[in-house]
C-alpha positions, 0 to 999 in steps of 0.5 A: 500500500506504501508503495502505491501511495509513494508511487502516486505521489511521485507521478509514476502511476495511473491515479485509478491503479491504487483504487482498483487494487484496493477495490480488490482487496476488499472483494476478496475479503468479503465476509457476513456483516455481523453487525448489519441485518437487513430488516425481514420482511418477505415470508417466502423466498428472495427471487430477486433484488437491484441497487439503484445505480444514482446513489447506490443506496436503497435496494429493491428486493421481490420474493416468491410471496408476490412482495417488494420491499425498499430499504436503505442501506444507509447507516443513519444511525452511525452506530456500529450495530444496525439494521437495514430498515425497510423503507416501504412494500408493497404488500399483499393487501396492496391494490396493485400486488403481484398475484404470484411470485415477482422474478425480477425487479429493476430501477429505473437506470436514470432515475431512482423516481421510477422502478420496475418488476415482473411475476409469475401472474403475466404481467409488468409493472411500472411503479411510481416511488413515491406514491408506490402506485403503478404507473403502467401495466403491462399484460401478456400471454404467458409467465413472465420470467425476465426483464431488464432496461438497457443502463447506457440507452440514450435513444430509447425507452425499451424494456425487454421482457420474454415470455414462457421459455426464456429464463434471462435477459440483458441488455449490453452496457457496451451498445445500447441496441445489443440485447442477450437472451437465454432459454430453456432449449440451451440456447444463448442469442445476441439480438440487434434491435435495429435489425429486421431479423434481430438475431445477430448471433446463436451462441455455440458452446463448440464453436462450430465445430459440430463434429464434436456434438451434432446434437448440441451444435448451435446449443451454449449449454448441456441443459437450461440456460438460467442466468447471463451477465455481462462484463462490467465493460460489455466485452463479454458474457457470462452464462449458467446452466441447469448443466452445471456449468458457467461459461465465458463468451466473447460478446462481439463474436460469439466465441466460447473463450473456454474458461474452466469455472468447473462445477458450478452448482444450478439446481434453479428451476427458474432465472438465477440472478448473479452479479459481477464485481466493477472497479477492480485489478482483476474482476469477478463473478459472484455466483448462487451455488446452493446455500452459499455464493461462489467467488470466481475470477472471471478470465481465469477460472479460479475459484478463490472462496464460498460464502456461506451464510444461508441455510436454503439455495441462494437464488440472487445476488447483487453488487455495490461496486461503490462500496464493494459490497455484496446482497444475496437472497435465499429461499430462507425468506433472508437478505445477507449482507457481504462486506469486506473485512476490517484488519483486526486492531492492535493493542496501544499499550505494548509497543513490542507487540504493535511493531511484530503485529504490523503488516511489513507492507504497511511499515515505514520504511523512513528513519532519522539521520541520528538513528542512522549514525 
């Protein structure tokens, strides 16, 4: 750290190089805050759950009882001790309460005035924050698994939903006309809004080579396709698979970059909400693996921890890149939060023990000239 810090001042490095390396750090030492609760209100599962991307400081979270719930993650009391309280919900004696289980909940990328969600009673719906009363409803055929609203869109409004066998949806942070879909057939299609045929590219987990598997050719998974994520920089994608498997795809190309992630456990029957970390030396993909979250770094593969906190599957996750935190919800009706571990402290009273407990990367390395005659 003493390093950076003396590098930074002399001019010899890239002013964001400390803040990636730090923003590192502190991901790879999440932990269960157990000084943090978030106040319990669903009485089912927690399907889903989005930070606003303003401030980052209230989340919306949708459970399997057709609830959302607003908090604030702002620690107003400055205690060391809080809970996050919930700020409002639409309940079930709500007018405007989903039927059945909401699946997916988004802000409005521009604006946290205005904020969306969809369920399992075929419809979605447009909120108003403040007066928590719907502003549009839109009705359709079928169950509703997936929506997103593009977050760098400048010339268009467009929600994208999909109906019955399609498990996710993305929009690209890269392109604003670029959209990404996952089905339950185990394809993974890029779509072109602009174009009349609107697919650009059908994902190929062989990559045309389909002498391997004809009967997997134009397939990316072995099973279900049930969660996809863009790279915070929109050059790649990242998808899941009933299959047990995540893989990385070039998103210009459609080529499987056949990163080994190993075993990742999916027994989801529905869309799996995972996240990826922003800011950071080396990124990461946080992903639901049964009860605990897997911690993956997304170009190599490796896995560096679980964490584990929940007692029943996890099914979304969601990243505060400002403070580089995490959110998990779980079928145990819990939202957990993850925050980076602090160094443990140091007594004042023995000055032997402060020196051989201080991190040599954090000494001084400066002496006196007396001290050095």
């Amino acid at each position: 750290m003493l390093g950076f810090l003396l590098a930074r001042q002399a001019g010899l490095d890239d002013p964001l190089r400390l803040r990636r390396a730090e923003s590192t750090q502190r991901v790879l030492g999440l932990e269960l805050n157990k000084d943090r609760d978030v106040e319990r209100i669903h009485g089912s599962g927690v399907n889903t759950l989005d930070i606003e991307p303003i401030e980052a400081r209230y989340m919306l979270s949708g459970g399997s009882d057709g609830v959302i719930v607003l908090y604030d993650l702002e620690n107003s009391s400055r205690q060391p001790y809080y809970t996050c309280k919930a700020v409002c919900s639409v309940g079930r004696n709500h007018p405007d309460v989903h039927k059945y289980s909401v699946e997916t909940v988004q802000w409005y990328p521009h604006d946290t005035g205005m904020f969306t969600s969809s369920s399992f009673d075929k419809t979605l719906k447009v909120w108003d924050t403040n007066t928590l009363q719907t502003a549009d409803v839109f009705n359709f055929e079928e169950t509703v698994y997936s929506h997103h609203m593009s977050p760098v869109a400048t010339k268009h409004c467009l929600v994208a939903g999909h109906r019955q066998e399609i498990m996710a949806v993305s929009w690209s942070p890269r392109c604003e006309y670029v959209l990404a879909t996952a089905s339950a057939d185990s394809r993974v299609k890029l779509w072109d809004v602009r174009r009349a045929s609107g697919c650009l590219i059908t994902l190929d987990q062989h990559n045309g080579k389909k002498s391997q598997a004809v009967e997997s050719a134009n397939t990316a998974h072995n099973g279900k396709v049930n969660g996809l994520c863009f790279t915070s920089d929109g050059l790649h994608l990242l998808t899941v698979g009933t299959d047990n498997r995540m893989r990385l795809w070039n998103s210009s190309n459609g080529e499987n970059t056949l990163v080994n992630y190993g075993k990742v456990c999916n027994d989801s029957r529905k869309g799996l909400k995972f996240t990826v970390s922003y800011g950071c030396s080396t990124e990461f993909v946080f992903v639901p693996y049964g009860s605990t979250i897997a911690l993956y770094t997304i170009y190599s593969g490796e896995q560096i921890t679980m964490l584990k906190g929940h007692y029943k599957s996890v099914d979304c996750c969601v990243f505060r890149s400002n403070f580089q935190e995490l959110y998990s919800g779980s079928r145990d009706c819990n939202i957990l939060a993850w925050v980076p571990s602090l160094s443990e402290p140091v007594p004042d009273d023995d000055e032997t023990t402060t020196k051989s407990q201080l991190n040599p990367a954090f000494e001084d390395a400066w002496s006196s000239s007396d001290e050095e005659g």
